[in-house]
C-alpha positions as CSV (number, residue, x, y, z in Angstrom):
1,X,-2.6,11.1,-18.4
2,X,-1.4,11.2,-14.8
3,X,0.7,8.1,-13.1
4,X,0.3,8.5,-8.9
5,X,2.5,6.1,-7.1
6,X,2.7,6.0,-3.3
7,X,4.6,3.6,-1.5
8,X,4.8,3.1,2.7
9,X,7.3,1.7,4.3
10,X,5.3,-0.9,6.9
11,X,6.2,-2.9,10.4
12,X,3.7,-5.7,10.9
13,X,4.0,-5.9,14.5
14,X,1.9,-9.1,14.8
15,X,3.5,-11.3,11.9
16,X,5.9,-14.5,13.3
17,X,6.2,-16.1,9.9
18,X,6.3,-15.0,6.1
19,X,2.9,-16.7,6.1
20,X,1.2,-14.4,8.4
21,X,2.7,-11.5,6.3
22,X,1.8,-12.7,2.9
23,X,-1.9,-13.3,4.5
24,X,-1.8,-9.6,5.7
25,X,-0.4,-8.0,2.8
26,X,-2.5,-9.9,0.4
27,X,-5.9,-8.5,2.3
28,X,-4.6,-5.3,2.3
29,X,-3.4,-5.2,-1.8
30,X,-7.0,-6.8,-2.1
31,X,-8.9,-3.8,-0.1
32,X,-7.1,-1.2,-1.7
33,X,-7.7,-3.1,-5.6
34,X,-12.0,-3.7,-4.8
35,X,-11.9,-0.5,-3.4
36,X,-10.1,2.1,-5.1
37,X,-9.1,0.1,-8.7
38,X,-5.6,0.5,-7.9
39,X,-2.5,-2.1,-8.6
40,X,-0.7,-2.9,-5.5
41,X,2.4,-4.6,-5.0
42,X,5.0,-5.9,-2.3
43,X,8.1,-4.2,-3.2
44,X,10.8,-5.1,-0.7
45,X,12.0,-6.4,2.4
46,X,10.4,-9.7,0.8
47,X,12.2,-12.0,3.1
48,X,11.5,-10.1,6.5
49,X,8.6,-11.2,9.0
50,X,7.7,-8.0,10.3
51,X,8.4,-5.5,7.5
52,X,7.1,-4.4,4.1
53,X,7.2,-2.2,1.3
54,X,3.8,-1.8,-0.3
55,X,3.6,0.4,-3.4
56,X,0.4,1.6,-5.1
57,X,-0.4,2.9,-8.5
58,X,-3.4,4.9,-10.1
59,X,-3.3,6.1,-13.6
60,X,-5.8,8.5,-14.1
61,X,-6.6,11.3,-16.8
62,X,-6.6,13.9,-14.0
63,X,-4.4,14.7,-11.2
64,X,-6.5,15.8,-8.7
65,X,-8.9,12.6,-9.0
66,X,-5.4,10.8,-8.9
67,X,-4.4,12.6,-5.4
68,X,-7.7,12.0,-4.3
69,X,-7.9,8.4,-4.7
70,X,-4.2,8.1,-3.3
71,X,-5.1,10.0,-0.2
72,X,-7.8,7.7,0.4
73,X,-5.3,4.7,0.5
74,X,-3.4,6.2,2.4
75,X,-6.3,6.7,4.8
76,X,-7.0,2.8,4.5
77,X,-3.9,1.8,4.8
78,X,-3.0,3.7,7.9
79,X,-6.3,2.3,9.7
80,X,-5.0,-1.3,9.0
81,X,-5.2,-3.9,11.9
82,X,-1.6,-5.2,12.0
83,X,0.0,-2.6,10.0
84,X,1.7,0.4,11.0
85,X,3.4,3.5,8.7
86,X,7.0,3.7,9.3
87,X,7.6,6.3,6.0
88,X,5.3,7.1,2.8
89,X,6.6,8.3,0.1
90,X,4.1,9.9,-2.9
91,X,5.1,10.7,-7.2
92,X,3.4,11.6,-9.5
93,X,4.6,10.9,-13.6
């Protein structure tokens, strides 16, 4: 069994209220679930307008499926309307 977690560091240049970024974030973690099956999660800077941690996990019974799919949200993610990649940072378990 193979655990892939990647996690991005995000500005959301076009957020003026933790309203707007839960609305953002929450489309995003829903792409990236009805897309690639993956659990998604806000993992800091919970407080802050305009910055998030989003981290991703995949558990799969092969790595290279698991890089695969990661790649692919990484792809999605960097393509985002209102998000941009300050740092990304991939594991594997």
């Amino acid at each position: 069994m193979v655990v892939g977690v990647i996690t991005w560091d995000l500005h959301l240049h076009g957020c003026q209220s933790l309203k707007e970024k839960r609305h953002v974030l929450k489309s995003l973690k829903d792409r990236l679930h009805n897309r690639f099956n993956v659990s998604a999660a806000e993992t800091a800077h919970n407080d802050l307008w305009q910055r998030a941690e989003l981290t991703v996990c995949v558990v799969s019974n092969d790595r290279i499926h698991a890089e695969r799919v990661l790649r692919e949200a990484d792809r999605l993610v960097e393509a985002a309307a209102g998000a941009r990649i300050l740092d990304t940072s991939t594991s594997f378990l």
